[in-house]
C-alpha positions as CSV (number, residue, x, y, z in Angstrom):
1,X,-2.7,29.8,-63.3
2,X,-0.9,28.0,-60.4
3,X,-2.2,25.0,-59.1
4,X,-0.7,23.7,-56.0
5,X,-1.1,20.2,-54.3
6,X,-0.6,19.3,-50.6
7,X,-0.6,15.7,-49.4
8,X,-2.0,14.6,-45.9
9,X,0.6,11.5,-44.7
10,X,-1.6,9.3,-42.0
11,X,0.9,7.3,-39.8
12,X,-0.6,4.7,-37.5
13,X,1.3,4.7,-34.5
14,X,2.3,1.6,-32.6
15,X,3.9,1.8,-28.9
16,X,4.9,-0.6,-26.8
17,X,2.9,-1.0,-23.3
18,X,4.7,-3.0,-20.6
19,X,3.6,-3.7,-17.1
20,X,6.0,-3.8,-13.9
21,X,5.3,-6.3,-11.0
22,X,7.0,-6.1,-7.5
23,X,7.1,-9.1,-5.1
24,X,9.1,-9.6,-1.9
25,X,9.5,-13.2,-0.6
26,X,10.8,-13.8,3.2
27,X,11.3,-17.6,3.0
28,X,14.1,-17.8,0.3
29,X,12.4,-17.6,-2.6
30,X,9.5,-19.7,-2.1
31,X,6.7,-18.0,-1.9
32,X,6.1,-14.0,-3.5
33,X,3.7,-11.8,-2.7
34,X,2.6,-7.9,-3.8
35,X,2.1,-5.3,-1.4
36,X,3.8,-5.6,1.8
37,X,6.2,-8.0,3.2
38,X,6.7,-7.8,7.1
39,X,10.4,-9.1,8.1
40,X,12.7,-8.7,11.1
41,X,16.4,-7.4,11.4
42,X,18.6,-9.8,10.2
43,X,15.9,-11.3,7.5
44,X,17.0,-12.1,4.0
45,X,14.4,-10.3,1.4
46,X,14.3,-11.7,-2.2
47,X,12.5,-8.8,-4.4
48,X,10.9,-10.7,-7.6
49,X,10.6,-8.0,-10.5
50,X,8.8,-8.9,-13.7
51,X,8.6,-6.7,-16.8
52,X,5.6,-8.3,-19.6
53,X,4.5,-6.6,-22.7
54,X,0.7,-5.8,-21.6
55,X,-1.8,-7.6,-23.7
56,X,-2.9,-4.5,-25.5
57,X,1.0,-3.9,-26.4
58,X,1.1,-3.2,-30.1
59,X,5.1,-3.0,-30.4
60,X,8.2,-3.9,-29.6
61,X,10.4,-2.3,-26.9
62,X,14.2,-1.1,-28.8
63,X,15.0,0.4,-25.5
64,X,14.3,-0.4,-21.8
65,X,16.3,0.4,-18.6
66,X,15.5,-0.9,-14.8
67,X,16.1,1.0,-12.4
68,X,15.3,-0.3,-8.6
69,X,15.9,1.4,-5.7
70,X,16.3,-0.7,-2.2
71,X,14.4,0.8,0.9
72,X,16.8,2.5,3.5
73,X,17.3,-0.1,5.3
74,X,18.1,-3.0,3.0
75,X,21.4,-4.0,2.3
76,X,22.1,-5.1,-1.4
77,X,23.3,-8.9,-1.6
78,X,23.2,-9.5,-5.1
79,X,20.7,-9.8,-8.0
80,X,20.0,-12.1,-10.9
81,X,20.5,-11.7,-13.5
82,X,23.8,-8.7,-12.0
83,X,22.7,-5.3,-12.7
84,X,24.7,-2.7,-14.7
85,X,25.3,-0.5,-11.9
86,X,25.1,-0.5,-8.3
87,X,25.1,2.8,-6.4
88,X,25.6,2.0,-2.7
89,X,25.0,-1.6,-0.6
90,X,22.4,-0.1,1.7
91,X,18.8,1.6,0.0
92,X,21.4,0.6,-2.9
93,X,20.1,1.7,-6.6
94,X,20.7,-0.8,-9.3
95,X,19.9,-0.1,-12.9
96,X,19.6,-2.9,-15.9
97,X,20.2,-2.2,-19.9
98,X,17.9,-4.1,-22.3
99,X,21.1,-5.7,-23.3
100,X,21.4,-7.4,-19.6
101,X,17.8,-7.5,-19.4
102,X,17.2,-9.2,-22.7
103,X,20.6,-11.4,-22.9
104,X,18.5,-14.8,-22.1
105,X,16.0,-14.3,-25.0
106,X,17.8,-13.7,-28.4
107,X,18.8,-9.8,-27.1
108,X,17.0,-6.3,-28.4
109,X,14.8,-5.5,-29.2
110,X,12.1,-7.1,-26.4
111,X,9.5,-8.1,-28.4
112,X,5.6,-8.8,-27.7
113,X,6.0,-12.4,-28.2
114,X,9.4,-12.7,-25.6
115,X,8.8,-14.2,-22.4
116,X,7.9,-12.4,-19.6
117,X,11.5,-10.6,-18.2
118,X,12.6,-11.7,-14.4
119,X,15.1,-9.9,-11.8
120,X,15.3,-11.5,-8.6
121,X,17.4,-9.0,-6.1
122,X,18.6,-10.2,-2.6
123,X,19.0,-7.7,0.5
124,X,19.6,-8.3,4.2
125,X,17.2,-6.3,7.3
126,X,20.3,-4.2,8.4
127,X,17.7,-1.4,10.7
128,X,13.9,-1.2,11.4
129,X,12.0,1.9,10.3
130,X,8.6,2.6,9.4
131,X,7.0,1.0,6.5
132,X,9.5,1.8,3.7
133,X,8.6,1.4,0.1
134,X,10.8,-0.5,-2.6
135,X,9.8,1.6,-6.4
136,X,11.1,-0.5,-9.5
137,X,10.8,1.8,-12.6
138,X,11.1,0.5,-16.6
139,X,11.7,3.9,-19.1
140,X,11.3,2.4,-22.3
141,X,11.0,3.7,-26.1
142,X,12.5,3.8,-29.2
143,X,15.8,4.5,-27.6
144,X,17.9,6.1,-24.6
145,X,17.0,9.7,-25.9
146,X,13.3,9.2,-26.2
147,X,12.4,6.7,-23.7
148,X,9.3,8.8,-23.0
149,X,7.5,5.7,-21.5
150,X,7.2,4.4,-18.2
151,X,6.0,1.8,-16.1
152,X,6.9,0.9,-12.2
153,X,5.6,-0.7,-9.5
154,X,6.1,-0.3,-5.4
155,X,6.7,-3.1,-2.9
156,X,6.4,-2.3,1.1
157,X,8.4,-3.5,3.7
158,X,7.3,-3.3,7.4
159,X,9.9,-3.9,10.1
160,X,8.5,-1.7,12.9
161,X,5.6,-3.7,14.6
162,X,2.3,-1.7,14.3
163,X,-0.9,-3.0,17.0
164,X,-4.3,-1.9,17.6
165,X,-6.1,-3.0,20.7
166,X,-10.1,-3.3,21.1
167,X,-11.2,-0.4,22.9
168,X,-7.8,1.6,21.8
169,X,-8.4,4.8,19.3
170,X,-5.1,4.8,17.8
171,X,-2.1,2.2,17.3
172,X,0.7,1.5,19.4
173,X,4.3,1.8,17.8
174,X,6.5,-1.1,19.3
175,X,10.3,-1.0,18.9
176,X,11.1,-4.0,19.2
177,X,13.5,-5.1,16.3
C-alpha cells in the first residue's frame, strides 16, 4: 500500500500601497494647489510631489522609482531633492531611485512608519499651449524586476486664456501670452 501526503502552504500576502499627490504653486512656493494652475509666459512653477504609504498599506516599499514628466512647455530649473536623471530642459523627464528618494530618512527600504516623501521641481513658462498635463508616476515593489505596482497623479497647467460670455454658446480662445 502507498500512502501519499500533500501539504497546502497558506502565505498571507502583504503589499505596500502608496498614494502620489501633485501640486503646482505660482507664487514661489507659498501656496500649492491640485488640479490646475493657470500661469503666464515667463512664470516660475514649483511642482510639489508627495509619495505616503496609504493608511491601508500593510508593507514596506524595497523598491520605488519617480518618474515625472514636465508639460511641453516647461523648462526644467532644478528639483529638490536633484533627480537621478534628467532627459531634456524643456517637457524634461526626471526620474528618482529610492536611494535619492529615501536618503533623508535612514535609506531603503521606505517603510509605513517613514514620513511622508517630498520632491519640489522648479520650471519656467517658456510657450503657451492648451491646457497641458504634468503625470508624476511611482513603480514600486519588491525590486527593479518586479515593480508591478503603481501609483501617479496629474497636475494641469493652463497658459492659453479660455472665456465664456453670457449669451455665447461656446468659448472664445484668446492668444494672448
Amino acid at each position: 500500500t502507498n500512502i501519499t501526503s500533500q501539504g497546502i502552504a497558506l502565505a498571507d500576502v502583504r503589499q505596500p500601497l502608496l498614494t502620489v499627490l501633485k501640486e503646482a504653486s505660482y507664487d514661489g512656493g507659498t501656496n500649492f494647489s491640485a488640479g490646475r494652475l493657470t500661469a503666464d509666459l515667463g512664470d516660475t512653477v514649483i511642482y510639489r510631489i508627495t509619495i505616503d504609504h496609504d493608511v491601508t498599506s500593510q508593507a514596506e516599499a524595497p523598491y520605488l522609482q519617480l518618474t515625472d514628466l514636465l508639460p511641453t512647455n516647461v523648462a526644467y530649473l532644478g528639483a529638490s531633492p536633484t533627480p537621478d536623471t534628467v532627459g531634456g530642459v524643456t517637457g524634461a523627464v526626471m526620474t528618482w531611485s529610492i536611494a535619492t528618494l529615501t536618503s533623508g530618512i535612514g535609506g531603503p527600504p521606505y517603510e509605513r512608519t517613514d514620513p511622508p516623501l517630498t520632491i519640489f521641481v522648479t520650471g519656467v513658462v517658456v510657450s503657451c499651449q492648451n491646457d497641458l498635463n504634468n503625470r508624476a508616476t511611482v513603480d514600486y515593489g519588491c525590486g527593479a524586476a518586479d515593480a508591478c505596482l503603481t501609483a501617479s497623479a496629474t497636475h494641469s497647467l493652463r497658459t492659453r486664456p479660455v472665456l465664456s460670455l453670457l449669451g455665447q454658446a461656446s468659448a472664445l480662445s484668446l492668444n494672448t501670452c
